[in-house]
C-alpha positions in Angstrom: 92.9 50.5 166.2 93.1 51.7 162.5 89.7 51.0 160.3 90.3 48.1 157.7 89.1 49.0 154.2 85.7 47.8 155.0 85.1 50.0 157.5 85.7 52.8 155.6 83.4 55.5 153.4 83.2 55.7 149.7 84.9 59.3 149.8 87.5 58.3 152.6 88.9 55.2 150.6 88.7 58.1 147.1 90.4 60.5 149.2 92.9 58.1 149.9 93.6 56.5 146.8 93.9 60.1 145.5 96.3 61.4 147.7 98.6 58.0 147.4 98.8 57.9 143.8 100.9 55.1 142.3 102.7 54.9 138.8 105.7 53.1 137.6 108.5 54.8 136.3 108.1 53.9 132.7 105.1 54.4 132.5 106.4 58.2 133.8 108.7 58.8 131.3 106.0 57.8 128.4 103.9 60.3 129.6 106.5 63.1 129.9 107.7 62.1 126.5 104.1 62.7 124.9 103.5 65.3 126.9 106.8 67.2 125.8 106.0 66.4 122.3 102.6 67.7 122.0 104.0 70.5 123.3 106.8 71.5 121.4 105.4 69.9 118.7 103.0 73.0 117.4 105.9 75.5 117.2 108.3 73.1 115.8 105.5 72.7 112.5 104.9 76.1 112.9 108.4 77.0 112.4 108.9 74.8 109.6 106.2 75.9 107.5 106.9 79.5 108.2 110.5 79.0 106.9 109.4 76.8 103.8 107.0 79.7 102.9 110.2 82.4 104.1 112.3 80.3 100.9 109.2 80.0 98.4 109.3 83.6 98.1 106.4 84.8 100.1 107.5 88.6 101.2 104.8 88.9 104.1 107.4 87.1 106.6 111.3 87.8 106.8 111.6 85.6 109.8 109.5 82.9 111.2 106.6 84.9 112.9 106.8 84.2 116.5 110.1 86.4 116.6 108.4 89.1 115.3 107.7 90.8 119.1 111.3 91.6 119.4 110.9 94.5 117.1 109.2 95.9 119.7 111.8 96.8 122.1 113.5 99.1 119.5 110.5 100.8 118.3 109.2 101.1 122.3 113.2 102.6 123.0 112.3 105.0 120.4 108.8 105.9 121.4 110.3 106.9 124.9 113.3 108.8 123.5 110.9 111.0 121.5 107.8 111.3 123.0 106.8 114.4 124.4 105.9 115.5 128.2 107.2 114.1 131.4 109.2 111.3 132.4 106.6 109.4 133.4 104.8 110.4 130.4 106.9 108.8 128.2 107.5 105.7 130.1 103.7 105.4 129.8 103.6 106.2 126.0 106.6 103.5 126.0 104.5 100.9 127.5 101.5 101.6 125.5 103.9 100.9 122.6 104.9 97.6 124.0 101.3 96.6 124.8 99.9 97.7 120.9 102.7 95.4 120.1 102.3 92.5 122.1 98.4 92.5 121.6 99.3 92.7 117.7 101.4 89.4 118.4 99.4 87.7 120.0 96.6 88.1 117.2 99.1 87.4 114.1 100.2 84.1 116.2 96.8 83.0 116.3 95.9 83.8 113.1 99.0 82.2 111.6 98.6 78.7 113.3 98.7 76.0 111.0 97.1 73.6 113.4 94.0 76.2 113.8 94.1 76.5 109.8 93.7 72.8 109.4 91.9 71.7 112.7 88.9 74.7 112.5 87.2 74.0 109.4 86.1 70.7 110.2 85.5 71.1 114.0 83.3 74.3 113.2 81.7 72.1 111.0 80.7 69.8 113.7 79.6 72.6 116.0 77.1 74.1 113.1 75.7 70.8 112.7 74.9 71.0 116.5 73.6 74.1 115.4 76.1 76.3 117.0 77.9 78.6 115.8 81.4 81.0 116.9 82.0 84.4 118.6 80.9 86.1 115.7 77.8 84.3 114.4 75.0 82.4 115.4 73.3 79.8 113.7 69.0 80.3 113.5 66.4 78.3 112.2 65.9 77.1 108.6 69.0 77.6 107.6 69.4 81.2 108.1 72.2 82.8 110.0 72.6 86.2 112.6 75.5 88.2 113.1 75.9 88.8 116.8 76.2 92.3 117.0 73.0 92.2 115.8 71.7 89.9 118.2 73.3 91.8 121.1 71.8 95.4 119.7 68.3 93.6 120.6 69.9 91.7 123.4 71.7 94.1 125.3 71.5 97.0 128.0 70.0 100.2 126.7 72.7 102.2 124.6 72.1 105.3 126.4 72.0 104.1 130.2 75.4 105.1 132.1 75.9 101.9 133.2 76.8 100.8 129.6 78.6 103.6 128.0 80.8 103.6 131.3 81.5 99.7 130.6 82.5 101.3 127.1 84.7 103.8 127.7 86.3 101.4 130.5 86.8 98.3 127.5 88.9 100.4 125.6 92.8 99.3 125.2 94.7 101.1 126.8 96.8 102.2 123.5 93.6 103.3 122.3 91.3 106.6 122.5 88.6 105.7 124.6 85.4 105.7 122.6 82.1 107.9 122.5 79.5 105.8 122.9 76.3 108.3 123.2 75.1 108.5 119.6 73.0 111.8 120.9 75.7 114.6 121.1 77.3 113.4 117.6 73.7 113.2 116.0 72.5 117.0 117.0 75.9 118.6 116.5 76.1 117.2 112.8 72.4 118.1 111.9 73.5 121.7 113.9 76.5 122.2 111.7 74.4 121.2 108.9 71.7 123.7 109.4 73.9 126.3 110.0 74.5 125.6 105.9 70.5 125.0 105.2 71.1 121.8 104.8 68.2 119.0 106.3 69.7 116.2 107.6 67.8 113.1 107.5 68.8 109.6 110.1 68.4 106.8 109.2 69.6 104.2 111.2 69.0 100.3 109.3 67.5 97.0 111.6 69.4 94.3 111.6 68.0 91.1 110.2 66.6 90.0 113.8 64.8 93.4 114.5 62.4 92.4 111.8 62.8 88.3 111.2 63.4 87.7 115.2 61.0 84.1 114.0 64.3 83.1 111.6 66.6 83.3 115.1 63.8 81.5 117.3 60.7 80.5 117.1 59.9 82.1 120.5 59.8 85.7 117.9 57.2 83.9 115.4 54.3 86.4 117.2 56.2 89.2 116.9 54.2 91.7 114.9 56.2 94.7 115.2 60.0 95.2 115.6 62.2 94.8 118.1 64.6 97.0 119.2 66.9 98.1 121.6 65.4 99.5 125.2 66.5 102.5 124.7 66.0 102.6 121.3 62.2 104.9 121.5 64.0 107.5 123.7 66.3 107.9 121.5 64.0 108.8 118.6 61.8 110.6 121.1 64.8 113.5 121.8 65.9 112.9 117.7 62.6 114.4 117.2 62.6 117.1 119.9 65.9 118.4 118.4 63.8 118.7 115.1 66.0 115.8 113.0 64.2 113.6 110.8 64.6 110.3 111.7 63.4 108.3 108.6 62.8 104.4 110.2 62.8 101.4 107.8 62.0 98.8 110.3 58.2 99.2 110.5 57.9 99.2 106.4 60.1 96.0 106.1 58.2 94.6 109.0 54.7 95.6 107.4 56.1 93.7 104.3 57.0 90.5 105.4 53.7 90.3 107.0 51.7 91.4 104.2 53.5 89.5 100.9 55.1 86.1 103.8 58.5 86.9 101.8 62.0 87.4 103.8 63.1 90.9 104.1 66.4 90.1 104.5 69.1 87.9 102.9 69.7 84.1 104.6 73.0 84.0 105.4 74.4 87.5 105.0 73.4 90.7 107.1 71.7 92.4 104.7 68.5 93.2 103.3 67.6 91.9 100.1 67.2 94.2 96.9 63.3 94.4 96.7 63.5 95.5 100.5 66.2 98.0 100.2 64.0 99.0 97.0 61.0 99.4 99.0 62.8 101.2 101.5 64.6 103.6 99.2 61.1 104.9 97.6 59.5 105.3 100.6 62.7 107.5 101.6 62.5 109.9 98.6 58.6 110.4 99.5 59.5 111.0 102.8 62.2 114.0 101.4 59.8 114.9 99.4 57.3 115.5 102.1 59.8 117.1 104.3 62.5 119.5 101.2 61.3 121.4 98.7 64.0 120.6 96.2 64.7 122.8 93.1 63.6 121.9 90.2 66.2 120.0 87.4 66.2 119.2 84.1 65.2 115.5 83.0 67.6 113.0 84.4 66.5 109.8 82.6 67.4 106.3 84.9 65.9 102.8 84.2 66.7 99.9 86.0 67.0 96.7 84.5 66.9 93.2 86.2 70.3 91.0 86.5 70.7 87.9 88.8 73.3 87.6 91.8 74.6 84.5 93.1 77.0 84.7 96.6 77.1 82.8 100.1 76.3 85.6 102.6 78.7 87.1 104.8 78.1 85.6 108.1 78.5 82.1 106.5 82.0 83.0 105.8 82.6 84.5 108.8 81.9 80.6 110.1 85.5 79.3 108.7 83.4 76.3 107.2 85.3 73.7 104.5 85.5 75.0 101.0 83.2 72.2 99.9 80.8 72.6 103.1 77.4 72.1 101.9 75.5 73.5 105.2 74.9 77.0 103.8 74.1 76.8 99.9 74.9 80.2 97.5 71.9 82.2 97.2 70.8 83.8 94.5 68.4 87.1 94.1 67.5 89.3 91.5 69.0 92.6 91.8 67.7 96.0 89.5 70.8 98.2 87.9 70.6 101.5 87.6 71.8 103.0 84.5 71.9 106.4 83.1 73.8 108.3 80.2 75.4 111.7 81.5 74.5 113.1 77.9 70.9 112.4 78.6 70.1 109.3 77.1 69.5 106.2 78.7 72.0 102.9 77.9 71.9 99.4 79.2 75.4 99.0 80.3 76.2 103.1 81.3 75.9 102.3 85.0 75.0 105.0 87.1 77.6 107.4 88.9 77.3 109.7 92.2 77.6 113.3 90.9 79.6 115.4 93.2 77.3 118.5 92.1 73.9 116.8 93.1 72.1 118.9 96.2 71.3 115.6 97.5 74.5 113.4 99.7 74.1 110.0 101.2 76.2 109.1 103.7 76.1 105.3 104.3 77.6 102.1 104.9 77.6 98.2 104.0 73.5 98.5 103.8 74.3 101.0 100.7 76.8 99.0 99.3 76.1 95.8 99.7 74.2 95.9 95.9 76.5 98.7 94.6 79.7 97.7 95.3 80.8 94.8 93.1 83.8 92.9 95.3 80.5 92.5 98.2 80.1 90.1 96.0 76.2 90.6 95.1 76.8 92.7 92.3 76.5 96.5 91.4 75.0 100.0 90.4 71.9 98.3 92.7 72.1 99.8 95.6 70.7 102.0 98.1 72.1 105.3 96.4 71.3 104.1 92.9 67.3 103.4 94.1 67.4 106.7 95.6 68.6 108.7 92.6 66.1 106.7 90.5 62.8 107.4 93.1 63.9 111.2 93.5 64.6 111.1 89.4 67.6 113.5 90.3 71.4 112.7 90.6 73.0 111.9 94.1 76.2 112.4 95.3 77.3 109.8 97.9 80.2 109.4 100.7 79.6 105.4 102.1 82.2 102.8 103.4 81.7 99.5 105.0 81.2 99.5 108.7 81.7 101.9 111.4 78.9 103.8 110.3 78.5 105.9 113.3 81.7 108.0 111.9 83.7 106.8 109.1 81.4 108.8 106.4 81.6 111.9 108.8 84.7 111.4 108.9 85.9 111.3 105.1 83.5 114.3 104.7 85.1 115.8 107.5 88.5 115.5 106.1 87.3 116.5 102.2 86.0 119.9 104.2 89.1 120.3 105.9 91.9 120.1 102.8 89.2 123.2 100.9 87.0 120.7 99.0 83.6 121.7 100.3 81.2 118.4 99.6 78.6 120.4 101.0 78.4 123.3 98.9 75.0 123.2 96.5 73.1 120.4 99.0 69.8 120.8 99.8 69.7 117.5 101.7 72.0 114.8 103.6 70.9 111.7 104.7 72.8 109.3 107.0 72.2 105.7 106.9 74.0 103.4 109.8 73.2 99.8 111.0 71.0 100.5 114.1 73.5 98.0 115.9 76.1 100.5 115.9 73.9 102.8 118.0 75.3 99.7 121.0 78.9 99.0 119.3 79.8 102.3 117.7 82.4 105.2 117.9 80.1 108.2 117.7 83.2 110.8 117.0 82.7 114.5 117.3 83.9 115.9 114.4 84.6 119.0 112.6 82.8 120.9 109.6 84.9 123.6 109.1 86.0 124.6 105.7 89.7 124.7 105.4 92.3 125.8 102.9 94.3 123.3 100.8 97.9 122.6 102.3 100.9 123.0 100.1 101.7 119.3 99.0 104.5 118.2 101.7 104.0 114.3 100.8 105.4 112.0 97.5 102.2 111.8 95.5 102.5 111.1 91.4 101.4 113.2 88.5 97.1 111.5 87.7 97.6 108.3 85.4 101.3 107.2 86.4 103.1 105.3 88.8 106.5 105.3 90.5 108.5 102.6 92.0 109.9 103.9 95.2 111.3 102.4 98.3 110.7 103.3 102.1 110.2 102.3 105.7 107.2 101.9 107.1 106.9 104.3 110.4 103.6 103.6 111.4 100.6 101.0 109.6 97.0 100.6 110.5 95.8 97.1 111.9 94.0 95.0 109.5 91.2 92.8 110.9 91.2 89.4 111.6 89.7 87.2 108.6 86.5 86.3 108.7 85.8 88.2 112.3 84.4 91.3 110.3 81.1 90.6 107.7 83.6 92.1 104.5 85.9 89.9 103.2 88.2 92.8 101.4 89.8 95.4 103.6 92.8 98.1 103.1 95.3 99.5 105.4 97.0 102.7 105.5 100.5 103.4 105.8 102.7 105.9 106.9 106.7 105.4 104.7 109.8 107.6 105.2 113.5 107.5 104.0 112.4 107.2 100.7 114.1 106.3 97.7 113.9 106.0 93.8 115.7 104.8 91.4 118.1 107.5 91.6 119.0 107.1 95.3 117.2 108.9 98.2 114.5 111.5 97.8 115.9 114.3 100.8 113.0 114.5 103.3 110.2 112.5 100.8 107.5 111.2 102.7 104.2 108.9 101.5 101.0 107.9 102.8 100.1 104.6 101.0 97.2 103.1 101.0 97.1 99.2 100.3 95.0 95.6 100.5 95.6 94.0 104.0 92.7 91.3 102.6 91.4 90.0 99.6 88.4 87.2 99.2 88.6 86.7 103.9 92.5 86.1 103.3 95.8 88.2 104.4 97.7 89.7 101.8 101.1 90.7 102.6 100.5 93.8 103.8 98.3 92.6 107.0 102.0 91.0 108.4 104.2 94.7 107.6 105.0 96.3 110.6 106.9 99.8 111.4 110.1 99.4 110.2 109.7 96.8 107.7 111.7 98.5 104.1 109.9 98.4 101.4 109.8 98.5 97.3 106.2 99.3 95.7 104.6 101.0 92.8 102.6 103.8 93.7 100.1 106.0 92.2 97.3 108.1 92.9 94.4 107.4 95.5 92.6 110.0 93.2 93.2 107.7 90.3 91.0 104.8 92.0 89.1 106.6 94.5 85.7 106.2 92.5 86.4 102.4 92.6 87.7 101.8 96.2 86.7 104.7 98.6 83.9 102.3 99.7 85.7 99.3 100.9 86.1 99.1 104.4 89.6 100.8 105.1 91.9 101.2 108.7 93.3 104.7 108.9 96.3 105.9 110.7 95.9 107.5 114.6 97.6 110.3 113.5 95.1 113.2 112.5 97.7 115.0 110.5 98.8 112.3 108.6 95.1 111.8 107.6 94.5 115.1 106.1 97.6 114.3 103.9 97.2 113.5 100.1 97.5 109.5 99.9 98.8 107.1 97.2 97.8 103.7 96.4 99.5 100.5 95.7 98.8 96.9 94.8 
């Protein structure tokens, strides 16, 4: 006899009711209908406003975006036509083709949603004022925020156990060279090739704000008394110092100042140290050179330093996508100290100081030497790290420093300077190398070569100094330019690779250019971040030499190719 309903348990009647669900058929064709529309509805706006910006006149997008991936099968038909090696090998460089491509897609379609443009602000909003924050940062306490490299450098497995730089190696793309993640073998080669010269190298690898303000993430770190580092972070020093490099530490001094004057060391809602800490830091550094190179005496070099105010909202706050008008994270304003010099030997307010390529003293460094140096950072310049130094040491500086990837870019550039016959090295006494300690866990510690080469006969279109040229070209190959507001710099170039080029005269037989150009301005896309290989171009070039000074610094994608790197590049806006 079959149990009535009484008779029954709570979860026999649910599985029932369940598994004999009821619905009429209207009320089955509304919800299709909505579910259809909410659907289709975000390409069909997406389209729409793609195609309304296609006819205002915007040259970043030729066709609404999503279509974009079919470009791939041609330029993946041509990668396995002309690749080199085996069958199989270039089925495989084919498909790594297709995957660059696809990944590339998939990035631009997320980063060209309108809904996520218009739904993110004020939903991140919401989640800060639960005091969360995104995949990039995190929110601490009293208002201050912590970029989460940062927080996983302290976090983390030890940078130099196998387990993690297999997990490295393994989490690179498979279109991409694996990276090196053992700083060791990078650091001792360079300060090997740099002895060989008589050169000192000094290390000196920058805390992140936590290392030394772990209280302003939680207040579990309001005891801490010393800094915190990685776990492996005292045997690395330990075999530094076997080696014989001079490893010149800054978190103990900044740490012994906040405890001794109560004041923050570091900046609220930006990465960076604020300019009485980097200050600090760069006088004890010269003492230390001092203590450790005898340098040759120079004639006077008269600096003074002269106090301006900065006012900026810190890098990590952008990086949070807030409202324009959000009023979580105020602008913050600190008092930074120019450096200004006159090269005939008198000092004038206004004549800021200049790196001297002739100096025996070269830093190599990244946003930590910048950030009060480089004016689009946004927190003014001629007040950085290089600037302090040069005024502590009383003596010029020459200095090679780009935002991020510390752990090679600087090598690299010098690297690439030795290479094309313009030694950078010749006459220095001293190097020093300043990196965020968090790329000791994150970074791309490239082994790279010193050797002085001979300047190549110029094969590539490059202008006469001082003038520009129109010309038009395909791109071949482009650099990837970051996602906005996922890297702490909110200006960023690309690099690109043009052929079949052409003047106003017609085509240029066999003309080739490497062009360097902004992919973001101010956290937003330019163009140039949407070009991809075979897009035709018409642009005004001119030098890189001609703005070098001015734009060597900002954080800048280069090409894969090697060769293409060591060729002379132009610029264009």
């Amino acid at each position: 006899m079959p149990q009535t309903r009484a008779q029954l348990t709570r979860e026999e009647i649910a599985k029932i009711e369940i598994g004999h669900t009821e619905i009429g058929r209207r009320t089955a064709m509304v919800l299709v209908m909505v579910l259809l529309a909410t659907t289709f509805a975000v390409p069909a706006v997406q389209h729409l406003c793609e195609i309304l910006r296609l006819h205002g006149g915007n040259p970043g997008s030729r066709v609404p975006q999503c279509y974009s991936i079919l470009g791939s099968v041609p330029r993946a038909a041509t990668v396995l036509g002309n690749a080199n090696g085996s069958a199989w090998g270039r089925v495989l460089a084919a498909d790594r083709s297709m995957l660059r491509d696809i990944n590339e897609f998939e990035r631009t379609l997320e980063d060209e949603s309108v809904f996520a443009r218009i739904a993110l602000p004020p939903a991140q909003e919401l989640f800060v004022r639960a005091g969360l924050g995104n995949e990039k940062a995190y929110c601490g306490v009293d208002g201050w925020l912590f970029y989460r490299p940062g927080i996983d450098y302290l976090t983390g497995p030890g940078f130099l156990t196998t387990k993690h730089m297999r997990k490295r190696i393994a989490s690179a793309k498979e279109w991409e060279e694996p990276p090196q993640p053992d700083p060791r073998p990078a650091i001792i080669r360079f300060h090997r090739q740099l002895a060989q010269r008589g050169i000192v190298l000094v290390v000196v690898p920058t805390p992140g704000k936590a290392t030394v303000h772990p209280e302003k993430f939680s207040r579990a770190g309001a005891n801490a008394a010393a800094p915190l580092q990685n776990a492996s972070y005292p045997q690395f020093l330990r075999e530094l110092q076997t080696e014989g490099i001079a490893v010149f530490d800054p978190a103990p001094i900044l740490v012994e100042r906040k405890l001794q004057t109560g004041q923050p060391q570091y900046l609220e809602t930006d990465t960076h140290w604020r300019p009485e800490a980097m200050e600090a830091v760069a006088a004890y550094l010269a003492r230390f050179i001092a203590s450790r190179v005898k340098l040759p005496p120079i004639p006077p070099f008269p600096l003074k330093a002269e106090p301006r105010e900065a006012t900026n909202l810190g890098d990590i706050a952008l990086m949070l996508k807030l409202p324009p008008d959000q009023t979580i994270y105020p602008r913050q304003t600190v008092t930074i100290r120019q450096v200004s010099c006159d090269r005939s030997g008198r000092t004038q307010s206004g004549t800021f100081w200049h790196p001297s390529k002739a100096a025996d003293v070269l830093l190599l460094g990244d946003s930590f030497s910048n950030v009060y140096s480089l004016e689009p950072m946004g927190w003014g310049e001629s007040a950085g790290l290089a600037e302090h130094i040069s005024l502590a040491l009383g003596r010029p500086l020459d200095c090679i420093t780009r935002n991020d990837s510390g752990a090679y870019a600087t090598r690299q550039m010098l690297s690439r300077e030795l290479a094309l016959g313009r030694d950078r090295l010749a006459g220095k006494h001293v190097v020093i190398w300043q990196f965020a300690a968090r790329e000791l866990l994150v970074g791309d510690w490239k082994l790279l070569d010193l050797t002085v080469g001979t300047r190549p006969p110029p094969s590539f279109l490059v202008p006469e100094p001082g003038s520009t040229m129109a010309v038009s070209g395909t791109i071949e190959s482009i650099s990837a330019a970051p996602r906005p507001g996922s890297v702490p710099y909110k200006d960023h170039i690309v690099a690109m690779h043009l052929v079949d080029l052409e003047n106003g005269l017609g085509a240029i037989p066999g003309a080739q250019a490497m062009v360097y150009t902004w992919s973001m301005r101010d956290n937003v896309w330019t163009p140039a971040a949407r070009y991809r290989p075979g897009t035709r171009l018409t642009l005004k070039i001119r030098p890189w030499s001609d703005v070098a000074e001015k734009l060597d610094r900002i954080n800048r994608a280069e090409l894969d190719d090697e060769e293409l790197q060591l060729e002379e590049p132009c610029w264009s806006e």
